[in-house]
N, C-alpha and C positions, 0 to 999 in steps of 0.2 A: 432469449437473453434479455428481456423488458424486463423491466424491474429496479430492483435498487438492491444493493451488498453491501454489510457491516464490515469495515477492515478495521484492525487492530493493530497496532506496531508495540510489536510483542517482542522485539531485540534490539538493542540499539545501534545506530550507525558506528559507532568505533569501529576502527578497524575494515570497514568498506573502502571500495574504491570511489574516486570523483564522480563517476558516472552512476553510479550506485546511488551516492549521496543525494543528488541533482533529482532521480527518478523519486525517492521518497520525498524530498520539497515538492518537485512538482505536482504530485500527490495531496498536499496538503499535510504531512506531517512535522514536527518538531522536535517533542519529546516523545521518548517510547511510555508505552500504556494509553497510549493515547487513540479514541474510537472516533471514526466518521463512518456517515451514510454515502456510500457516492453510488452514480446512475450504474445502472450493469451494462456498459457495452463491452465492444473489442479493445478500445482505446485504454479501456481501466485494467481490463484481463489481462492485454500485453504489458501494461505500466508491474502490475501487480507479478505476475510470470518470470520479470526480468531479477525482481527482488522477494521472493516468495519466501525463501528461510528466515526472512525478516516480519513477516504477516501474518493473523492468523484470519482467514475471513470465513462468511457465513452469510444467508441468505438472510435479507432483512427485511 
């Protein structure tokens, strides 16, 4: 799992729960369509896992 992954936030939060919410900020996201590079660990996997119908990612 070294490396780095392109995420997408390909849906937007309406309509999510609080906790929901909190996981894509902590993420670093704002608006949808919006891409970042983050590192590929477990930490991003689990982040990413919790709120997956909202992402679209890919190896970077």
């Amino acid at each position: 799992m070294a490396g780095q992954i392109k995420v997408t936030l390909n849906r937007s939060v309406i309509g999510c729960t609080p906790a929901q919410r909190k996981v894509v900020a902590a993420l670093g996201f704002k608006k949808r369509g919006t891409s970042k590079i983050l590192p590929d660990n477990a930490a991003i996997r689990g982040a990413i896992k919790k709120v997956e119908h909202l992402f679209v990612w890919e190896e970077a």
